[in-house]
C-alpha positions in Angstrom: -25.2 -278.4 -74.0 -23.3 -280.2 -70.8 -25.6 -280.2 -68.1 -24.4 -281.5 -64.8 -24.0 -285.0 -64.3 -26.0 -287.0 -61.4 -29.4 -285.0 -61.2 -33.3 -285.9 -61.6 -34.7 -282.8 -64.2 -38.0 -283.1 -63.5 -40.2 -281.8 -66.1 -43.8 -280.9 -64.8 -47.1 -279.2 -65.5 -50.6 -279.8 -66.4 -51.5 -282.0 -69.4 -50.7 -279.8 -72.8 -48.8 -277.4 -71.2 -45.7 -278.3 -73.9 -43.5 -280.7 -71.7 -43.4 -283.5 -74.4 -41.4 -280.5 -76.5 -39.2 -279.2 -74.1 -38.3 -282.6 -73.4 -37.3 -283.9 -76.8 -35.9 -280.6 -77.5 -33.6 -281.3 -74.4 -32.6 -284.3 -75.1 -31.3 -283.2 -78.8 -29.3 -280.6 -77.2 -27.5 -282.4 -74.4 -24.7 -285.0 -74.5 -25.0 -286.7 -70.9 -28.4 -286.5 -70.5 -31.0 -289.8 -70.4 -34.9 -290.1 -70.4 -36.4 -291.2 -67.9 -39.5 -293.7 -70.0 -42.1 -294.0 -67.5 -44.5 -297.1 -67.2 -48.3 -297.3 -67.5 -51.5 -298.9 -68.2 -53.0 -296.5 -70.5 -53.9 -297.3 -74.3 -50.8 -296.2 -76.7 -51.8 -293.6 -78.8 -51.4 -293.9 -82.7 -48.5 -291.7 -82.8 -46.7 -293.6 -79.8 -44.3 -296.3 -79.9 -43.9 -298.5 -76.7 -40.3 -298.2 -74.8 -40.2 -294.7 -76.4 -42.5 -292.1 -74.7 -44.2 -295.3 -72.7 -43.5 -299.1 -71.5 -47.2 -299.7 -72.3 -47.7 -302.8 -69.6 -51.0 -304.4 -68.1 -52.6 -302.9 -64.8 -51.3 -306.5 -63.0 -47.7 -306.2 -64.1 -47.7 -302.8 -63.1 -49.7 -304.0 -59.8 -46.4 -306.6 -59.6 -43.7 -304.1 -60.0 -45.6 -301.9 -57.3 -44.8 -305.0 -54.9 -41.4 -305.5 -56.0 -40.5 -301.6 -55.0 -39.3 -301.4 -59.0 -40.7 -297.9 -58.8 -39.2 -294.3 -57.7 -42.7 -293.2 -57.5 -46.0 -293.8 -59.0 -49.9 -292.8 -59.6 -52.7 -293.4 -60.3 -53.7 -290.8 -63.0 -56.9 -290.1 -65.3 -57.9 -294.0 -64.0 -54.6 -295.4 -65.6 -51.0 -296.3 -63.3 -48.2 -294.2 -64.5 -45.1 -294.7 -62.9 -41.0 -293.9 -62.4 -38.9 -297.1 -63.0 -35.9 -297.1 -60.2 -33.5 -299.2 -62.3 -32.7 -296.6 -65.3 -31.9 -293.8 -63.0 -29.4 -295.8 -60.8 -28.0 -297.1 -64.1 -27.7 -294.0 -65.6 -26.0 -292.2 -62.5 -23.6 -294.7 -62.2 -22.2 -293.6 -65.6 -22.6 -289.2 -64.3 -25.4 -288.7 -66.2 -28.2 -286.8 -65.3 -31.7 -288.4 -65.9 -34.8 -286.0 -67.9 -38.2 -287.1 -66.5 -41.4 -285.8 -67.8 -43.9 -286.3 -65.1 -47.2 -285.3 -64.0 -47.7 -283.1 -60.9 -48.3 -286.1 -58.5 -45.8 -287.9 -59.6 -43.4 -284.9 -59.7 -44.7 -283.8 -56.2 -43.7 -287.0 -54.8 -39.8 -287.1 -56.3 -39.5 -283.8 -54.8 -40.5 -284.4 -51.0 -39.3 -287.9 -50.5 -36.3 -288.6 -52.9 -32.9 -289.6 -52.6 -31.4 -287.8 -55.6 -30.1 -284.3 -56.1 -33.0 -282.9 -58.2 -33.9 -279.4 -60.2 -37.6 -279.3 -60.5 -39.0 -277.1 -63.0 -42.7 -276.6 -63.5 -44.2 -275.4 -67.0 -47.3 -273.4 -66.7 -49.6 -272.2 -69.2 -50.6 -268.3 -70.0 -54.2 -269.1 -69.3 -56.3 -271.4 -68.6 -57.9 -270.5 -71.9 -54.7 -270.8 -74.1 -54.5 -274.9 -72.3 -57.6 -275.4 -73.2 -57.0 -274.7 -76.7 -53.8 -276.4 -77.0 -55.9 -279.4 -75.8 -58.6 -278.9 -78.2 -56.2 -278.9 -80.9 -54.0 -282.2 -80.4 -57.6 -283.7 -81.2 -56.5 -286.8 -79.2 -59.5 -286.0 -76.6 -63.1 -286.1 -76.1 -64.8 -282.7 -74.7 -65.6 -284.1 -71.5 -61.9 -285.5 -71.0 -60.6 -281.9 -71.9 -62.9 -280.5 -69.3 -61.8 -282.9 -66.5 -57.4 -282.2 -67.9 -58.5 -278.3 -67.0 -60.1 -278.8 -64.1 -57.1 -281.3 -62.6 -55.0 -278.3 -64.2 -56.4 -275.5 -62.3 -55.2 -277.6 -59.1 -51.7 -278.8 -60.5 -51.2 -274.8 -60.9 -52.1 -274.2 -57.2 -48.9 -276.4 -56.4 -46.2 -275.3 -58.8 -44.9 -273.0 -55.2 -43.6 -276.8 -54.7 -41.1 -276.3 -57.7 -37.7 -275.0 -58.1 -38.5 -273.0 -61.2 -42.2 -271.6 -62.4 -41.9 -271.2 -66.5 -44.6 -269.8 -68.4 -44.7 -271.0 -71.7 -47.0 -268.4 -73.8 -43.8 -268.5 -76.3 -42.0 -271.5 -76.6 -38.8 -270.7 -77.5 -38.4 -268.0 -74.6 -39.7 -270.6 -72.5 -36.8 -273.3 -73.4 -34.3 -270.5 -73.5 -35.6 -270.2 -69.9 -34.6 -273.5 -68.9 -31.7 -274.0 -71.1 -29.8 -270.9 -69.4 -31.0 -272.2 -65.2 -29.7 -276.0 -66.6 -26.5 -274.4 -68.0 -25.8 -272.7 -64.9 -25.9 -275.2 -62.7 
């Protein structure tokens, strides 16, 4: 797939919701498209490799960055920093590429009401609250009283997805990246 060049795709929803998927899925498929690897101060898990889904860094180099205005937005999330590096999307839009990010709601909310790029915002919701909360349960990555605070943060992420360009539900996931794929192919 050719998706137009010089855009911010901004891949959002609550934690579990499938945008890891949609993502790696989307980058597979698409020829000018780069991902956007986001910064934090979180601990790596197992099945994560650093500069790949993370640039796992220390709380005071992301603290340093912060001051150096490295970032196209950032948050404070869960207790950990996760943020936007500004470098990778100029770099990439200098050669017409568009740029994939898979973001959290803040983080997401912010790009949309203060940045400079052309963006397409696309927020991924679940079917129920019930159905997140077993696709939570079943990563096994998370204690029971971490999954409880994800749903609770989830049931407010929802309450802004009338922020977003596009409102996916993804109860199936290939009609849900069918969904996407057809709104990126037409744009």
């Amino acid at each position: 797939m050719l998706i137009k060049g010089n855009y911010l795709i901004i891949i959002s929803g609550p934690s579990g919701v499938g945008k890891s998927t949609i993502t790696s899925k989307l980058l597979a498929s698409s020829k000018n498209l780069d991902f956007s690897v986001s910064y934090t101060t979180r601990e790596k898990r197992p099945s994560e490799l650093n500069n790949d889904h993370y640039v796992f860094i220390s709380r005071r180099e992301f603290e340093d960055l912060i001051n150096k205005n490295a970032f196209l937005e950032y948050e404070e999330v869960h207790g950990n920093y996760y943020g936007t590096p500004l470098k990778p999307i100029e770099d990439s839009l200098k050669f017409r590429h568009s740029i994939l990010l898979d973001i959290d709601v803040k983080g997401a909310y912010n790009i949309i009401n203060t940045n400079h790029f052309d963006s397409i915002s696309f927020f991924i919701r679940p079917p129920s609250i019930e159905t997140l909360k077993d696709r939570l349960t079943d990563r096994g990555d998370m204690k029971t009283d971490q999954i409880e605070k994800r749903i609770i943060e989830a049931k407010n992420e929802i309450m802004k997805s009338i922020h977003f360009d596009h409102l996916i539900v993804n109860d199936n996931f290939d009609d849900c990246y069918s969904e996407i794929e057809r709104i990126l192919s037409s744009m």
